[in-house]
PLY file of the C-alpha trace (Angstrom):
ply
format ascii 1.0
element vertex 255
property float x
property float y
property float z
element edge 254
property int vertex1
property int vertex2
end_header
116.49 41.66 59.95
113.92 44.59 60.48
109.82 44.53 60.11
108.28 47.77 59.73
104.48 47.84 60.51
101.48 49.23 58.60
99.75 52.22 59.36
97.00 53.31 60.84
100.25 53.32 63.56
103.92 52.30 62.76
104.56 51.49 66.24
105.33 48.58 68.28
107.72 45.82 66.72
108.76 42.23 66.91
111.96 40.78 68.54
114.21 38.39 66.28
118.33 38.06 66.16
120.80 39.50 63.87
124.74 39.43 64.45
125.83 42.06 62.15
129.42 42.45 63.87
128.71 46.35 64.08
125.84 46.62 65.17
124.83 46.02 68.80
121.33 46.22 69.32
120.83 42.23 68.46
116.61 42.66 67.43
114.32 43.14 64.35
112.40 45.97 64.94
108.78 45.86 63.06
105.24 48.09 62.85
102.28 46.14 62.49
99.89 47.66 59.53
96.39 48.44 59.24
94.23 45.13 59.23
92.05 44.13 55.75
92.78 44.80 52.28
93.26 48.34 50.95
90.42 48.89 48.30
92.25 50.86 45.83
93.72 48.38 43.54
94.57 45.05 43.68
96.89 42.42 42.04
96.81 41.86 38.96
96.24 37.79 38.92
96.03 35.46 42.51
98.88 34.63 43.90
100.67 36.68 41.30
103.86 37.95 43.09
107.30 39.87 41.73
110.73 40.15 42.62
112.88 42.46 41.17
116.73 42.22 41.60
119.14 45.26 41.20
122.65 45.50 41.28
123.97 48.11 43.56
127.12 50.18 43.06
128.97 52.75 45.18
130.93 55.76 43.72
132.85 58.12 45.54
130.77 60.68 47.54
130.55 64.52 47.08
131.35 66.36 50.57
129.84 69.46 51.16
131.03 71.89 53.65
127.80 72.52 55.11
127.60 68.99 55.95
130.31 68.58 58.57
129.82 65.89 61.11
130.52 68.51 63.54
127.79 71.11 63.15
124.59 70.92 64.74
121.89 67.94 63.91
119.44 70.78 62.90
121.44 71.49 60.03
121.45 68.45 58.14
117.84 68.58 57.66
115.96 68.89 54.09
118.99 68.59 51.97
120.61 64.91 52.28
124.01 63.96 51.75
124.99 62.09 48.67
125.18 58.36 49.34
127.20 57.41 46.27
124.69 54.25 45.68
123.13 53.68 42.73
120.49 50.88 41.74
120.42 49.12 38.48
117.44 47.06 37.86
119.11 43.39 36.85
115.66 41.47 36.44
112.19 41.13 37.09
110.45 37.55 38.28
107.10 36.45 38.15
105.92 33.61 40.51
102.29 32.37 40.54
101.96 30.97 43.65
99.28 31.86 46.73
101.39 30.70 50.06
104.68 32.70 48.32
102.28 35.59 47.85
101.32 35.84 51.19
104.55 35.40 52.49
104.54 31.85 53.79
107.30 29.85 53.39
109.13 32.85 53.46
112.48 31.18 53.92
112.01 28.55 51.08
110.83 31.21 48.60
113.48 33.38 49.25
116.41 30.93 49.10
114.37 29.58 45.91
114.23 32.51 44.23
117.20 34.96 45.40
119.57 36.70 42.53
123.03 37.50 42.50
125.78 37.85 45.34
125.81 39.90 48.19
125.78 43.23 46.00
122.91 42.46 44.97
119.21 43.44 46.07
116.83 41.61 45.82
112.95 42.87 46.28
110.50 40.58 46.92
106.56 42.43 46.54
104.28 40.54 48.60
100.56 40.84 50.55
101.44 40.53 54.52
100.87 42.58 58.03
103.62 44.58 57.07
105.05 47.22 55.03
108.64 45.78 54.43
110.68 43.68 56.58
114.74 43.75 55.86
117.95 42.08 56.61
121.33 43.66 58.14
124.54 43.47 56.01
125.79 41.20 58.67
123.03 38.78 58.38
124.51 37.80 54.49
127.47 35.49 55.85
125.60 33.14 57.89
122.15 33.60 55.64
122.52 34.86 52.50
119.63 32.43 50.60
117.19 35.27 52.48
119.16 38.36 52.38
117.56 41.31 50.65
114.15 43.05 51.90
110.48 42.24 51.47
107.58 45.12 50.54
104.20 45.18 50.52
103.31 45.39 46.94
100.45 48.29 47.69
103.39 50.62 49.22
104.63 51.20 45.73
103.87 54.39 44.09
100.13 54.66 43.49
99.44 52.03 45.42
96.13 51.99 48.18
98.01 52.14 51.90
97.01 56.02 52.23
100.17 58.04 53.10
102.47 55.12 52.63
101.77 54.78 48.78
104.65 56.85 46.73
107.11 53.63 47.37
109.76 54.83 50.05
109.06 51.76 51.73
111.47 50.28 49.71
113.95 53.60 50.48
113.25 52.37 54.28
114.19 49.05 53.71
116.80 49.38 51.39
118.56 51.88 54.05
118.48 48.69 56.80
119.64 46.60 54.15
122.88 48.91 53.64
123.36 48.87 57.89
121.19 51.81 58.82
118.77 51.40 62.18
115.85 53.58 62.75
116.13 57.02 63.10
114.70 56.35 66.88
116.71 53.79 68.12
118.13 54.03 71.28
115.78 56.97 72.48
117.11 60.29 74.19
120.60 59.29 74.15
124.07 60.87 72.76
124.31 57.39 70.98
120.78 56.81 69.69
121.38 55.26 65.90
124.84 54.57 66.15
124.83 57.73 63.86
126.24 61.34 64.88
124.88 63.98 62.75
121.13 62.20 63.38
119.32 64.33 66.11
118.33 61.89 68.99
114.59 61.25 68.79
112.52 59.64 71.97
110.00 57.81 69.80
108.87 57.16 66.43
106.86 59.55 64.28
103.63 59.64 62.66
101.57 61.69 60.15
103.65 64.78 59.80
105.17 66.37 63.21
106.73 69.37 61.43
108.58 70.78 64.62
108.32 68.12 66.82
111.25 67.55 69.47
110.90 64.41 72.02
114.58 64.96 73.55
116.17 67.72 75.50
119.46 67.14 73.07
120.49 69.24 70.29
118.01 69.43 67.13
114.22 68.48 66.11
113.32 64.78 65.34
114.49 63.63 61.89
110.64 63.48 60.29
112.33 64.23 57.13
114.91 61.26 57.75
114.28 58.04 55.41
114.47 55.72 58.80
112.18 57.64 60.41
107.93 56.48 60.36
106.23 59.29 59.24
104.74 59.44 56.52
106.42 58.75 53.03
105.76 62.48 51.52
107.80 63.50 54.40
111.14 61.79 53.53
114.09 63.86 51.72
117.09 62.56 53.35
119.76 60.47 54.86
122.59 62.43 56.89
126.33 62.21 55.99
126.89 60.40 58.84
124.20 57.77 57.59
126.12 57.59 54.24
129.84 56.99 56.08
127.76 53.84 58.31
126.29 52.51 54.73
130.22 52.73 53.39
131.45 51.39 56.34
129.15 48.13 56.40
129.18 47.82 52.36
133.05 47.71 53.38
132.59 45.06 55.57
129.55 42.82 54.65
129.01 43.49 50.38
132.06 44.78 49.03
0 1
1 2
2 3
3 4
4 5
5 6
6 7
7 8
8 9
9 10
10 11
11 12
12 13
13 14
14 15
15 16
16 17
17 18
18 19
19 20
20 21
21 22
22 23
23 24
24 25
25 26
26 27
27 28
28 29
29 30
30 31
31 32
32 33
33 34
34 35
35 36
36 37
37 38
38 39
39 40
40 41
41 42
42 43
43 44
44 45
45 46
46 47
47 48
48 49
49 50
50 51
51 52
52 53
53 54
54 55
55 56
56 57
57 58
58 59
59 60
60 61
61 62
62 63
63 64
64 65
65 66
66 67
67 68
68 69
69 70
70 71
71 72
72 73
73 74
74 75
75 76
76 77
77 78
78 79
79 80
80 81
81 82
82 83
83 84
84 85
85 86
86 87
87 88
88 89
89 90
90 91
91 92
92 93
93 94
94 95
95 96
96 97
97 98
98 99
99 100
100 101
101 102
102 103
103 104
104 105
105 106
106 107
107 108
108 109
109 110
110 111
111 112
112 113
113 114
114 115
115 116
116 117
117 118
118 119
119 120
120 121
121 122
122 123
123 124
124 125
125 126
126 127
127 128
128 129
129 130
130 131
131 132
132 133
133 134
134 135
135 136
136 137
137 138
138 139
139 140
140 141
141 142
142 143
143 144
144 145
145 146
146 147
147 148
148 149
149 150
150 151
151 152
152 153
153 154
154 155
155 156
156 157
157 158
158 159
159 160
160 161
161 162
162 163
163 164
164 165
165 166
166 167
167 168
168 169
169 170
170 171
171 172
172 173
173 174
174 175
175 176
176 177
177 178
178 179
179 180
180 181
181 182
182 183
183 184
184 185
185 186
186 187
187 188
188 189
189 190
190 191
191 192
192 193
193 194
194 195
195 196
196 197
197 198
198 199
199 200
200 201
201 202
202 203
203 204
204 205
205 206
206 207
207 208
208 209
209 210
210 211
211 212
212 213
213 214
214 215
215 216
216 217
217 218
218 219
219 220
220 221
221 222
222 223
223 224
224 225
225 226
226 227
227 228
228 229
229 230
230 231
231 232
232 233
233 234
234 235
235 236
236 237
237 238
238 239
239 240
240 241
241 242
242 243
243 244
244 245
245 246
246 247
247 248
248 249
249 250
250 251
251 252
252 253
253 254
């Protein structure tokens, strides 16, 4: 399971378990958010919380050949590769209730209220410290009552977290939820994200670093990169080798 933070700085994180069989860094990284209630607009009724469920399918991929795993992290930036997920909205829940809201009893809401199997993600939109927290593919065997991820209902599009308002929260969390670790993990090494094609980035972003590079390694930090933390006008992309990890794990944990 990951936490990511609210601004003013998506830093620091929280330690918790997860045993996804792939994945070796065993703790849920999370970024603490701003403190008080953004003024901009507020729910629509108290306690009044949603949870949307959406049935994900995965198509075979387009390859490009200026995409190659093989040529420099650089070069990956700004266009993407093509995932081959798609996300059908399935339903949309209501629940009146403050403590759910607020995201108490997080584990009995979530097992209360959770849709489908484990193709199936489900978003719960709720008011806490954060801006989403997530669970690993590999977390859905032993726990899959809680599995999906959990956004904070002012990160959606229009919404009153400044910078962090046009939704890709939920592109953030939905990339740990198909297996993907931040952009950052793992620091100035060869290995950093598990991911090849990602360039190796020494700490996390904020605002927009255009030309930033915190590593003496091959290509600028990933700002543009979904699993990155700056800020949400700045994503475009996942890398190929992103995609092949989210095949991989939907392989081995949803498919």
């Amino acid at each position: 399971m990951v936490s990511e933070p609210r601004p003013p700085r998506r830093l620091g994180h929280q330690a918790a378990r997860h045993r996804a069989a792939d994945q070796a860094d065993p703790r849920e990284q999370g970024h603490q958010p701003r403190q008080g209630r953004p003024a901009l607009r507020r729910c629509a009724g108290a306690g009044l919380r949603a949870r949307h469920a959406l049935q994900v399918r995965r198509r075979r991929r387009e390859r490009h050949p200026d995409r190659r795993p093989d040529r420099r992290p650089e070069q990956h930036l700004r266009r993407g590769a093509d995932t081959g997920y798609t996300f059908t909205l399935a339903g949309t829940y209501r629940y009146d209730n403050d403590q759910w809201h607020k995201d108490r009893q997080s584990s009995k809401y979530r097992s209360q209220t959770r849709k489908g199997g484990a193709d199936a993600l489900n978003i719960w939109l709720v008011d806490f410290n954060y801006l989403g927290i997530a669970t690993f593919p590999g977390d859905y065997p032993r726990n899959g009552k809680a599995d999906g991820i959990r956004v904070h209902w002012d990160s959606l599009p229009g919404g009153g977290i400044a910078n962090y308002n046009l939704g890709e929260t939920a592109t953030h969390e939905a990339g740990h939820w198909l297996g993907l670790y931040h952009a950052f993990r793992g620091g100035c090494t060869p290995t950093n994200d598990e991911v090849a094609d990602t360039p190796a980035q020494g700490s996390s972003s904020s605002g927009r670093p255009v030309g930033n590079d915190t590593c003496d390694l091959p290509g600028l930090d990933p700002i543009h990169n979904h699993m990155d933390y700056s800020y949400g006008s700045c994503y475009t992309e996942f890398t190929t080798g992103q995609s092949d990890r989210m095949a991989s794990t939907w392989t081995a944990y949803r498919g």
